[in-house]
N, C-alpha and C positions, 0 to 999 in steps of 0.2 A: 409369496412370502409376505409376511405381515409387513405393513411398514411401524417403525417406530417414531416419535413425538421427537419434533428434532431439539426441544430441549433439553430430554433428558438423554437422548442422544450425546449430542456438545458433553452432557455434564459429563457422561461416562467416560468420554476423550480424555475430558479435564483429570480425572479422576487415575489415568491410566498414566498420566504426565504429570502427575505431584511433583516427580524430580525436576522438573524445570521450572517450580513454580517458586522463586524467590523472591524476597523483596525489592518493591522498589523506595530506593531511599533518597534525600535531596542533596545528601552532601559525600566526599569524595573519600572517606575515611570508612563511611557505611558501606558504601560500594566494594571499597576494596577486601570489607570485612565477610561479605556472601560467600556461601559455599558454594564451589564450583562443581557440578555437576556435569559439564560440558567436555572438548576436548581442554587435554591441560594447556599450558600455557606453548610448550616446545611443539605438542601436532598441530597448534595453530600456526605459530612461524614455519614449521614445515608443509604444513597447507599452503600459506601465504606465498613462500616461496614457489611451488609450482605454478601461481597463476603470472600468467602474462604482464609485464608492467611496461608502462610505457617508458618512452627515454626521458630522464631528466625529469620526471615525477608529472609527465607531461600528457594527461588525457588525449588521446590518440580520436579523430571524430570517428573512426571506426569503432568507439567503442561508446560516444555518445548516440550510434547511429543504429540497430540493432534489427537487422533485415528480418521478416518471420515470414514460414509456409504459410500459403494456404491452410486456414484451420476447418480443420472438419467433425472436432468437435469441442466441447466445453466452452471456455470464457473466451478464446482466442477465437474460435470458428462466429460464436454470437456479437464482439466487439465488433470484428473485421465485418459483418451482417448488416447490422445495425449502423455505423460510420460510413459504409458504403454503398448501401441498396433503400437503407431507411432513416435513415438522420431525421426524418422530422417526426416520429416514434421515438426516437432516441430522447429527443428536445424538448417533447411534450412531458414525456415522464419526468425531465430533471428540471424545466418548468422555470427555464430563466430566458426565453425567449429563443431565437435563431442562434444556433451555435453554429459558427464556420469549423468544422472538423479538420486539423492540420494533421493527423494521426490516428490511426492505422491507415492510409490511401492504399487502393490496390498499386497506382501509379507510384508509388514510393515503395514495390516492396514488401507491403504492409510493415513500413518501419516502423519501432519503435524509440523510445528517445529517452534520454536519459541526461543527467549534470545540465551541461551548459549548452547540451544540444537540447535539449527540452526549453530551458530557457529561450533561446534563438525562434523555436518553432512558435513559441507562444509570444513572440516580440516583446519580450521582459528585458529592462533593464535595472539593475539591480542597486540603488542612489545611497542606500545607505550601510549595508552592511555584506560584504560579497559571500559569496556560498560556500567559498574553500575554508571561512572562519566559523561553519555551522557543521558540514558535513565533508567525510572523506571520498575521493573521485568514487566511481560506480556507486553511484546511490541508487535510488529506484528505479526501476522502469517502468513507464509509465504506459499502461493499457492503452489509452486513449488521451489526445491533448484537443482541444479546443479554445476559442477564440468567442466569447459573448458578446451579444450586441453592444455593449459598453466597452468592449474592449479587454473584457475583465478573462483572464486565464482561466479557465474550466480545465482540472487534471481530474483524471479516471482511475481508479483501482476495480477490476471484473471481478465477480467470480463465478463459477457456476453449481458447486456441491461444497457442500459444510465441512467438509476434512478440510478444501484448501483454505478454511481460517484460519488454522493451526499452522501456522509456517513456519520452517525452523528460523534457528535463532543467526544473528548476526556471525557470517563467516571470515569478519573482515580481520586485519591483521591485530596484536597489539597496540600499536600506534594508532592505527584508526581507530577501535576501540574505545580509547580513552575519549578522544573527540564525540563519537557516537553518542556514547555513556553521559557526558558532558551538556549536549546537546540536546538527548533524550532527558534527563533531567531537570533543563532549562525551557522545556516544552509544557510536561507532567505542571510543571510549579505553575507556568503564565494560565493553564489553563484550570487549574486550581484543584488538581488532583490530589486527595488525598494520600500522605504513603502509606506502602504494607499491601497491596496488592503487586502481582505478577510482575516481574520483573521484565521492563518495557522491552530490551534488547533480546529476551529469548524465544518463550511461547508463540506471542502473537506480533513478533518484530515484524512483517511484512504491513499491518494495520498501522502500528505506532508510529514507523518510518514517513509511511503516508502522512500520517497526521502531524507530526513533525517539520515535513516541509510545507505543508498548508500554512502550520502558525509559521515557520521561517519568511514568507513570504507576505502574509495579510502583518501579524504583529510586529517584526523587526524590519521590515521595509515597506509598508505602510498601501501593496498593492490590493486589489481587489478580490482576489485570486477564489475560487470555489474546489472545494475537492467534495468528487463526488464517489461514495463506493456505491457499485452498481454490482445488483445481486441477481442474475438470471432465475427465473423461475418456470418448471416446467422442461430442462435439460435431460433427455433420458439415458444420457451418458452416465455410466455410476448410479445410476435413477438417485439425478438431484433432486431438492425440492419442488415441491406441484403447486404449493401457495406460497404466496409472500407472510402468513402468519409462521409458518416453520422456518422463513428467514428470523425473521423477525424474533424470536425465541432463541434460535442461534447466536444471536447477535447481541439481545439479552443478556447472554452468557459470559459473554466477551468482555462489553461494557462492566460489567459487574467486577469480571477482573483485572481490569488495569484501571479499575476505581475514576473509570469516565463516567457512571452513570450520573446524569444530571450535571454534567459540564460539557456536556457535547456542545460545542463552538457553533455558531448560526451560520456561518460558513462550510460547515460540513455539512454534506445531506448521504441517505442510504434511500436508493434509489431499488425499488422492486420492478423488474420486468419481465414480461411474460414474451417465452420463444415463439417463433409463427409455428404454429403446429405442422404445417404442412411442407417445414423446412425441419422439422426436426426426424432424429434417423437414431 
């Protein structure tokens, strides 16, 4: 089968999800003025109320703690790879010296980490501004956590094929929400995004999120912190991408939409790596 250009790939996605593609605006009267396209307001709190909540609004570490199989294949089976059989591939590509990897370990699990358990793994403490006043508990999870020779927190977002850019949108409650929306706004501005592109919490909410707590942590607490998205190349699962120029176009896409092109933060990198061929299946 022919392969197609993973730009105009992306585009066709983008094109097929207009309905989710709203503004994003800097103030809370704009926000509430967008057209809802999502679930309404009542199957969100009935959402919300199905999922598990701790007691007393009290993150439970079983939920900062996030056990995973064995991956055997896509971004899970390549992180869990690379963290634990090649870290110094891993290293060289992201190019900030020896990273001590605290996340995915086979010996842990292949945990992953999340909130204030992410925090703990990467021995962050938090001096000026704490997290519960940025984001609501289950925030990201985080692919991969590390430790750089300076001490500086290295967090990982994987992926391995260009659909999973497209992430759905934030399923958190109302009340988080608001916080989120808040937060995501207070992000888009420090970074000097212009509005009228995609509305950060829906389409490509699994990217923004990330990017979100990168500045939560280097601009409003003053740490060192790096986030890296690391794009596997060469995955023959879904037959992902074969070069990093079809990430790279993907990604294009992206950028373009949530009006980051040309504010990407020197603290962010997009990391291209290639699968060992002879572990791929």
């Amino acid at each position: 089968m022919r392969r197609r250009g993973s730009e105009s790939f992306v585009r066709s996605i983008l094109v097929a999800q207009t309905s989710l593609l709203t503004p994003l605006t800097l103030t809370s009267r704009s926000w509430a003025r967008q057209p809802r396209t999502a679930a309404s307001p009542q199957e969100m709190r009935r959402a919300a109320a199905r999922m598990t909540r701790p007691p007393s609004g009290v993150l439970s570490r079983a939920m900062k703690r996030i056990p995973q199989p064995l991956g055997d294949r896509g971004s899970l089976r390549w992180i869990q790879h690379f963290v634990n059989n090649d870290p110094g591939t891993l290293n060289s590509a992201i190019g900030l010296g020896k990273i001590a990897w605290v996340s995915p370990l086979k010996e842990d699990a292949y945990s992953e980490y999340r909130d204030d358990g992410a925090l703990e793994k990467l021995e962050v403490k938090l001096t000026r501004r704490p997290l519960s006043s940025f984001w609501p508990a289950r925030g990201p999870q985080w692919d991969a956590l590390g430790i750089g020779p300076s001490r500086e927190p290295v967090l990982v977002e994987a992926k391995a094929h260009i659909g999973e850019i497209l992430s759905p949108a934030s399923k958190a409650s109302p009340k988080s929400l608001k916080l989120i929306h808040k937060s995501l706004r207070e992000t888009a501005k420090g970074l000097g995004v212009v509005p009228g592109g995609v509305d950060w919490s829906r389409t490509f909410y699994q990217y923004t999120n990330r990017l979100a707590h990168a500045y939560f942590l280097r601009e409003l607490n003053g740490i060192p912190a790096h986030l890296v998205f690391l794009y596997f190349v060469g995955d023959d699962f879904k037959d992902g991408p074969k070069t990093a120029e079809e990430w790279r176009a993907a990604t294009a896409v992206l950028h373009e939409a949530i009006g980051l092109r040309g504010c990407m933060p020197s603290y962010v990198e997009e990391i291209f790596l290639e699968v060992p061929i002879g572990l791929s299946r």
